[in-house]
C-alpha positions in Angstrom: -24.1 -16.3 20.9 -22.9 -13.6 18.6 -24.9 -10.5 18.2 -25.6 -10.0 14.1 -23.9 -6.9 12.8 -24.2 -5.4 9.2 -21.4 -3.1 7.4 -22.7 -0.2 9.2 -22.1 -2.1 12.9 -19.0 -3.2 11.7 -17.3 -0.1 10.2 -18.8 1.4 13.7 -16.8 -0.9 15.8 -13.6 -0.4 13.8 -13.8 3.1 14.2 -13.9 3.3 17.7 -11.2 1.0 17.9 -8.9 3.1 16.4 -10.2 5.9 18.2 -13.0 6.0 20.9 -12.9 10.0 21.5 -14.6 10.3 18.1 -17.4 12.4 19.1 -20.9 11.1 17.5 -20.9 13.5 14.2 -17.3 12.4 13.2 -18.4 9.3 14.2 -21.1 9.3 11.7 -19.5 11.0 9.0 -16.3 8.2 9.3 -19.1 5.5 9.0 -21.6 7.1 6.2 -24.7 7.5 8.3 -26.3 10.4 9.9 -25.8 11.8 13.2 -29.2 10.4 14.6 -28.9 6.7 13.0 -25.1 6.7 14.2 -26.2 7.7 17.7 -29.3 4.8 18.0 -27.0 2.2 16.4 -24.1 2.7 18.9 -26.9 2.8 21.6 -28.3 -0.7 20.4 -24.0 -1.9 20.2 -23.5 -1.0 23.9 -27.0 -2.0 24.9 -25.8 -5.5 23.3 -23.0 -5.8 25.1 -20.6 -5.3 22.0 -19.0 -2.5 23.4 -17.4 -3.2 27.3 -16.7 0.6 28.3 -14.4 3.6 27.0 -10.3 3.5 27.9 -7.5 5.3 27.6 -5.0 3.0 26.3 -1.5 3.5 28.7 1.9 3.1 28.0 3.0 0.5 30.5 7.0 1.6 30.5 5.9 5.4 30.6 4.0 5.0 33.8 6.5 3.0 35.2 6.0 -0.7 34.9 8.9 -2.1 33.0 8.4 -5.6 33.7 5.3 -7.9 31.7 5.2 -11.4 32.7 2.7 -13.8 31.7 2.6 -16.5 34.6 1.4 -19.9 33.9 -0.9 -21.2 37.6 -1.6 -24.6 38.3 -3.9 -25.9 40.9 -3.0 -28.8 43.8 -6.5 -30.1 43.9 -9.5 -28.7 41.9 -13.0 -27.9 42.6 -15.5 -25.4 42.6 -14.8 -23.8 45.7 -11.6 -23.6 45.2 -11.8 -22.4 41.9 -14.0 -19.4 43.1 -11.8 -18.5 45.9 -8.6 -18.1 42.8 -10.9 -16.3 41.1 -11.9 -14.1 43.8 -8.1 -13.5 45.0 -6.7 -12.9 41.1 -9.7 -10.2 40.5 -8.8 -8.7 43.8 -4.8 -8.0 42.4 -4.2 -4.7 40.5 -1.1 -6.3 39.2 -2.8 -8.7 37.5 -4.3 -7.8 34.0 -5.7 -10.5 32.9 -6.5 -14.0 34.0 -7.6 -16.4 31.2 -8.8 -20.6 32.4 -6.5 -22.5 29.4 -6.1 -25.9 28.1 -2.2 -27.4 27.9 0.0 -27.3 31.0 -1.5 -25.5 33.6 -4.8 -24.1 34.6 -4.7 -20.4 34.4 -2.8 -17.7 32.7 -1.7 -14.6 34.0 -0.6 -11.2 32.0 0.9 -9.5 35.0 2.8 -5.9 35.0 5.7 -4.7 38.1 7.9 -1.7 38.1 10.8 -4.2 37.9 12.1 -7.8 38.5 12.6 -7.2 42.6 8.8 -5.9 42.5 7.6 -8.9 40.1 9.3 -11.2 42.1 7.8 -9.7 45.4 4.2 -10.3 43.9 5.5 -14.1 42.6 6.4 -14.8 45.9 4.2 -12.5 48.3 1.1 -13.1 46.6 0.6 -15.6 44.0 2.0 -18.4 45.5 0.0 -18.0 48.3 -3.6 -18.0 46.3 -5.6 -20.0 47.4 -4.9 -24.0 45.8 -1.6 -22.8 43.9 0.6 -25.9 43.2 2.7 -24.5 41.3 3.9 -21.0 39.0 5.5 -20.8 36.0 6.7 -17.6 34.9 7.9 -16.1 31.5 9.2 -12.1 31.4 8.1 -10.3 27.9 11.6 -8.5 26.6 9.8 -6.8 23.6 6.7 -6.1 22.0 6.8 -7.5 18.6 3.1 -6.8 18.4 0.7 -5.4 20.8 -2.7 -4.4 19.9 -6.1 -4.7 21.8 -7.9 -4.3 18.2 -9.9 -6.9 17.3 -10.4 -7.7 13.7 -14.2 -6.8 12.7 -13.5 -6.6 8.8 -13.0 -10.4 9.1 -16.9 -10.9 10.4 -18.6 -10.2 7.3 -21.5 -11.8 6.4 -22.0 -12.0 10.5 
């Protein structure tokens, strides 16, 4: 269920967005409050849950992975335990960024990163066909990043 935020919540959010090093005066000063009521609402925003943790945002190329593939999983034969055994094996995989359950063809979606196609196609082969129930992968290699942004839109939950 989503948490209630007001303008002040909300212009909090968006700020650290755009930049989570701002230290707590800044902070306040970006999102018109004092220091104090700044500090207690982000308190109440983590305690909620709203905010997940503090990251540096990488360049993927500049640290050496050229190669982002989202890979499309499907599984032979379904069930809990086999579903928790994928689970636990895709959490377990460095490579793997992100693993979304979808509707449409397939049952999972993968955003995975390599240093290049031989090392993408070593974790294809090597590792994610052998998870546990994989039927079958389906794999599509990003060329460029028309857009790329991990910032949600909080202006569009007003009235929240």
């Amino acid at each position: 269920m989503p948490v209630p935020l007001d303008d002040f919540d909300r212009r909090i959010l968006q700020a650290l967005q755009e930049n989570a090093r701002l230290s707590n005066v800044a902070l306040a000063e970006r999102v018109l409050l004092s220091p104090s009521q700044c500090s207690r609402r982000l308190q109440a925003l983590e305690a909620a849950g709203l905010i997940g943790g503090y990251h540096a945002r990488l360049d993927r190329e500049a640290v050496g992975l050229g190669v982002l593939a989202y890979v499309t999983v499907t599984l032979g034969a379904h069930g809990e335990d086999r579903a928790r055994a994928f689970h636990d094996a895709v959490t377990a995989m460095p490579s793997v960024l992100e693993c979304q359950l979808i509707t449409g063809d397939g049952d999972y979606l993968l955003k995975v990163v390599a240093a290049d196609l031989n090392a993408f196609s070593r974790i294809l082969t090597d590792e994610l066909m052998r998870l546990p129930g994989v039927s079958n992968l389906r794999s599509n290699i990003a060329l460029s990043a028309i857009k790329d942004s991990a910032v949600l839109p909080i202006d569009g939950l007003a009235g929240r």
